[in-house]
N, C-alpha and C positions, 0 to 999 in steps of 0.2 A: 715334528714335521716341518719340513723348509716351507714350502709352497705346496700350496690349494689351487688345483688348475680347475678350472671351468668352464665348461662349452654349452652355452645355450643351444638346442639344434629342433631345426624345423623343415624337415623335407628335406636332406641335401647329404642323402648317405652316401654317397661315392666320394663328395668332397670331407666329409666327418672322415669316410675311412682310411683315406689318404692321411687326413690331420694325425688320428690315435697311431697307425702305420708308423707313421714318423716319429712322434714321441715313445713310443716300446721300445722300438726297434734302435733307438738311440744310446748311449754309454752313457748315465748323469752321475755325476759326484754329489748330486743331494738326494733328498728324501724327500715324494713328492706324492699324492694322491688325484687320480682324476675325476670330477665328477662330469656327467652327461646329462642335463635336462633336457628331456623331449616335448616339446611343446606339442604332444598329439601327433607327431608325422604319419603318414598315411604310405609311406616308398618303404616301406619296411626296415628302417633306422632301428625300433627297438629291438627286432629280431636280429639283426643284424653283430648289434653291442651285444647281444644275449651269449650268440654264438661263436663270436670269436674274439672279445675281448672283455674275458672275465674280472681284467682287476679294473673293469671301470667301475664307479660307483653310478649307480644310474638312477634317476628319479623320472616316474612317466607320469605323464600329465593327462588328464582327461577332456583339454582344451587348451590352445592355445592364449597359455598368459603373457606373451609379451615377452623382453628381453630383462626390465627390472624385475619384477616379481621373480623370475622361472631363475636367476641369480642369486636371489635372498636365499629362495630356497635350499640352493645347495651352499650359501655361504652360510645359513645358519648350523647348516652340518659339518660343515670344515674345518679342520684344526691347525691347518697352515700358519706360519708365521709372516707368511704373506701369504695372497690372493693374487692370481693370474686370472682374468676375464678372458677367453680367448673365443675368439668366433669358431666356426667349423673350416669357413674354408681359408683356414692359414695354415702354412706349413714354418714350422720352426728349423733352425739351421741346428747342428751337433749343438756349437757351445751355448744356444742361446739361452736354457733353460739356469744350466749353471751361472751362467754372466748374470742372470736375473735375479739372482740370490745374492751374488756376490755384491752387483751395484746398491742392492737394497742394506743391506748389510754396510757398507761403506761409507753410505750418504742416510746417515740415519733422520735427519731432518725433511727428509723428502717423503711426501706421503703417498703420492701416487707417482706413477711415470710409462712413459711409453717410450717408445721406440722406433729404429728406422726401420720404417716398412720399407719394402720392394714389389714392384707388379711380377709376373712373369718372364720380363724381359728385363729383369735387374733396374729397371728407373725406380726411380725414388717417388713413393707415394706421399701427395705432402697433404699432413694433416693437422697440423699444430693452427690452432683458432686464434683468435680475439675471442674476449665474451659479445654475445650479440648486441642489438642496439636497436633500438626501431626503424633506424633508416635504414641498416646494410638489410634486416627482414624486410621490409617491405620493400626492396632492388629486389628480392628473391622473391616475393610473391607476384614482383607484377611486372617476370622477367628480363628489368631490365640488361641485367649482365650479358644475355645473350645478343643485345645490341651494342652496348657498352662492356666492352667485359674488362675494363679496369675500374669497374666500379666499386670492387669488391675488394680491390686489391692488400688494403690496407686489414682488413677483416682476414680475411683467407691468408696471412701473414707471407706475401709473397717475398719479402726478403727476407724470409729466413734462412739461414743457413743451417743446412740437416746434416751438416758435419761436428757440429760442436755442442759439447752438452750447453743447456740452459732452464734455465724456468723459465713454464712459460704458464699463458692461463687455462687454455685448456687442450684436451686431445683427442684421439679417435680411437671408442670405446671397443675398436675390434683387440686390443693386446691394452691391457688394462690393466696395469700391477699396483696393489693395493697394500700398504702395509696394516696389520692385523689391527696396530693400537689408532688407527683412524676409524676403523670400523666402529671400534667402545667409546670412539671421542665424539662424533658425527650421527652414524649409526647407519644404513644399510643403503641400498638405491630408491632413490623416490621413486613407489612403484604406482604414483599419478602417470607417467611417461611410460607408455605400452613401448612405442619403440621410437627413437632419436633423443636426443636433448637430454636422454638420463646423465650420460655424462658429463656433458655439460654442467650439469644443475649439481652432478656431484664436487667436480672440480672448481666448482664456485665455493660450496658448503667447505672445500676443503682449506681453500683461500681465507675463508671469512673466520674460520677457527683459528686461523695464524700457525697454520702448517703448509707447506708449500707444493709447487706442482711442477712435474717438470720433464723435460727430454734429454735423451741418451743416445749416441748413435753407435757404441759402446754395446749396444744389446740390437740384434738385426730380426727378423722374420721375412716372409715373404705374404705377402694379403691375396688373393686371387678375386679382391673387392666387388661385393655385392651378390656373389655368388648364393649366398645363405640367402638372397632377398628375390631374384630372380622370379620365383612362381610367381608373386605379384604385382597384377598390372599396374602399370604408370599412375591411374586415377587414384587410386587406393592407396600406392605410393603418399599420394600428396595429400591427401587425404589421414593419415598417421602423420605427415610432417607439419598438415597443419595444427591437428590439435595438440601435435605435444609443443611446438612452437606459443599455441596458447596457453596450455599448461603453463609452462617454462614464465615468459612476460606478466599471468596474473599473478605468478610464485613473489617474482622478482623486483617488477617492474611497477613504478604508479600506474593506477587503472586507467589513466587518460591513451597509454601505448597499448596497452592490451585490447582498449575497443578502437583505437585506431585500426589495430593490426587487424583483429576482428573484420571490421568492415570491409578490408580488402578484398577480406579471400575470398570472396563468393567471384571476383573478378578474374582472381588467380587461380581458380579450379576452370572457370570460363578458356580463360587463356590455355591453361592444360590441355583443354579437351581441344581448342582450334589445333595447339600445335599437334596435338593426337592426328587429327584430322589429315592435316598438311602431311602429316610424314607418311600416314598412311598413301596420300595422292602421290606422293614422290617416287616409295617403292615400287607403285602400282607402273606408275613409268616407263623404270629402268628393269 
């Protein structure tokens, strides 16, 4: 088996059916498996996979585990020689699947990598990170950026160039290619991280093992971003990004930044909820 695909999916079956649509319906030169874990959807996703796309492999969940866990799962079942992480709402181009094998295959020192995403309107989604830091989290919890927004710049790696392969340190866990023997060197997603930073904290583990991480523009998709996250209000939002942002700093980080960062947030869920407010009076407006 070339590749082990996997789609975490929660609530979001028109864009899931669109994503499987496209990979079936595609020509590949490899040999590939898909699995689907349902985090509990309630729009009728499982029925859905049930009846018209029999060769998915499908695991249904009786609650929503998250984005790590509901991935262990189906990576403990997989026998891929790689691992594709894919969200639901991405759609793949023909060659992308084969290019994904291929460059895995070619660049045998690379343990994970990602690739150039696209929005709807062919821009380039840029997602290649810095590892975080206390200072550029705490711009983000206590919104500086949206008054300064080249605060972040050096973080959010604004001069990168999404034309030329490189290593870099981390990526955006929506297209997530994992070679098999990092999985038995490292071992599975930190499933502390219900949802954000798992990546993150894997592409770190993957660094500190002395295998590297890196980008391709060589392998394309298209992301329809955040789509899969939609049902969930803003608060809540921040809310999941705070505690996996704490997860992540007491993993990582001396305890002195983790209770810094700590302390903030009760300031930056504050700020959340004004800017809730505000937008809310704006619409009401116009």
């Amino acid at each position: 088996m070339d590749l082990s695909i996997i789609i975490v999916s929660w609530n979001v079956k028109d864009n899931l059916r669109k994503n499987l649509e496209k990979i079936f319906q595609t020509k590949h030169k490899i040999n590939f498996e898909l699995f689907v874990v349902d985090n509990n959807s309630d729009d009728g996703t499982v029925a859905m996979i049930k009846k018209d796309f029999s060769e998915v492999k499908l695991i249904e969940n009786d609650k929503n585990y998250g984005f790590a866990r509901a991935n262990n799962q189906a990576i403990r079942n997989s026998k891929g020689r790689h691992i594709l992480l894919l969200n639901p709402d991405m759609i793949i181009f023909e060659d992308t699947l084969n290019k994904t094998v291929d460059y895995m295959d070619a660049n045998v020192k690379i343990g994970v990598v990602g690739c150039k995403l696209l929005n709807e309107k062919g821009e380039i989604v840029r997602h290649v990170r810095l590892f975080p830091t206390w200072r550029n989290q705490l711009a983000i919890i206590l919104k500086i950026p949206h008054i300064f927004s080249g605060v972040l710049k050096k973080y959010l790696r604004d001069d990168f160039d999404y034309n030329k392969d490189k290593e870099v340190a981390s990526i955006r866990g929506s297209f997530f290619v994992i070679r098999r023997g990092i999985i038995n060197k490292i071992g599975e997603l930190d499933e502390r991280f219900f949802v954000w930073f798992e990546e993150v904290d894997f592409c770190k583990r993957v660094w500190d093992s002395g295998e590297r991480v890196a980008y391709t523009p060589s392998i394309k998709c298209i992301d329809l971003v955040g789509r899969s996250f939609s049902r969930v209000n803003t608060l809540e939002k921040q809310k999941y990004f705070r505690n996996s942002m704490l997860e992540y700093f007491n993993k990582w980080h001396p305890g002195w930044q983790y209770l810094l960062l700590k302390a903030f947030w009760p300031l930056g869920i504050l700020l959340t909820k004004i800017s809730i407010k505000l937008g809310s009076k704006s619409k009401a407006k116009t």
